[in-house]
N, C-alpha and C positions, 0 to 999 in steps of 0.2 A: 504444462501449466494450464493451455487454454481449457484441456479436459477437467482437470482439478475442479479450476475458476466455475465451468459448469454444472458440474455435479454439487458441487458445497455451494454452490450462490443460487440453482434455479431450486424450482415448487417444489419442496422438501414432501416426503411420504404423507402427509396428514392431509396430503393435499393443500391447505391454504396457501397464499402468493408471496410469503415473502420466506425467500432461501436466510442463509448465515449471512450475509455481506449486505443485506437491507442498512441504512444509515448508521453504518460503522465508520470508523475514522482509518484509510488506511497509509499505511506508512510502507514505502517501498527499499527495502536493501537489494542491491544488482551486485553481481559478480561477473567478472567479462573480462578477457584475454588482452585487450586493444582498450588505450581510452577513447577510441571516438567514437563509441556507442552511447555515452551516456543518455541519450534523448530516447534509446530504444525503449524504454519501460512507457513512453506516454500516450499510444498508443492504446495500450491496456487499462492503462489508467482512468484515458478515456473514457473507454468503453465500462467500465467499470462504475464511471462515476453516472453514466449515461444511464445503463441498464440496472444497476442496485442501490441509485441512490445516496454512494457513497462520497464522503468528506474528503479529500487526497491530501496528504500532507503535503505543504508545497516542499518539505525538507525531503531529501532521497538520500540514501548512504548510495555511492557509485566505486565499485572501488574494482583496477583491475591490475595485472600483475607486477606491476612500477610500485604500487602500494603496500608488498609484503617484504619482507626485511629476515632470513630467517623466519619463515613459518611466523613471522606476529606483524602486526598493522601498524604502519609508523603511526607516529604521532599526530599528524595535517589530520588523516583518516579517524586515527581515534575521539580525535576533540570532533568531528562531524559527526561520527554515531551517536554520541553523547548526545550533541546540539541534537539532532534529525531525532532521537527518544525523547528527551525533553519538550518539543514542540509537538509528538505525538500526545502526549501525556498531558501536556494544556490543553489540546484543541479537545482530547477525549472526556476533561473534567469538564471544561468551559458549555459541549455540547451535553452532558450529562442529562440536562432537565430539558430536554427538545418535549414540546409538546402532539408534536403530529410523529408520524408512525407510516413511512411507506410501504407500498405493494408496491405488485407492476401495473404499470402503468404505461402504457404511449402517449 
């Protein structure tokens, strides 16, 4: 993931300073073995918000293997993905009309 995260978010071919992930709204879904990692994604998120600028959802889907039922996502889990897309979806209309436009910057 952290290769991803740098290749699509640093100085894209054209050269100018701002990769894919510049003041994007992002929304974190985790998958994980154990529930006591859910705090593992903040970390990145950090950094994330640090280095691109980005808006984090404070909603996370966290879901780990207590939470499938036959192959499908109970219900507790379903109604949070739901919630956790819905508040991506306001924060990404609400910020639609941002007037400034980051680089990088330190």
């Amino acid at each position: 993931m952290k290769k991803y995260i740098e290749s699509v978010g640093s100085t894209p071919p054209d050269g100018s300073l701002r990769g894919a992930f510049y003041d994007k709204v992002l929304t974190f879904v985790c998958a994980a073995g154990v529930p006591h990692s859910y705090m593992a994604y903040s970390a990145t998120a950090m950094s994330m918000l640090t280095d691109f600028k980005c808006v984090i959802n404070p909603y996370q889907l966290y879901v780990h293997s207590r939470h499938w039922d036959d192959d499908k996502m109970i219900d507790e889990k379903q109604k949070r993905l739901a919630k956790t897309i819905d508040v991506a979806i306001e924060l990404t209309e609400a910020l639609s009309n941002r007037t400034y436009r980051s680089d990088w910057e330190i």
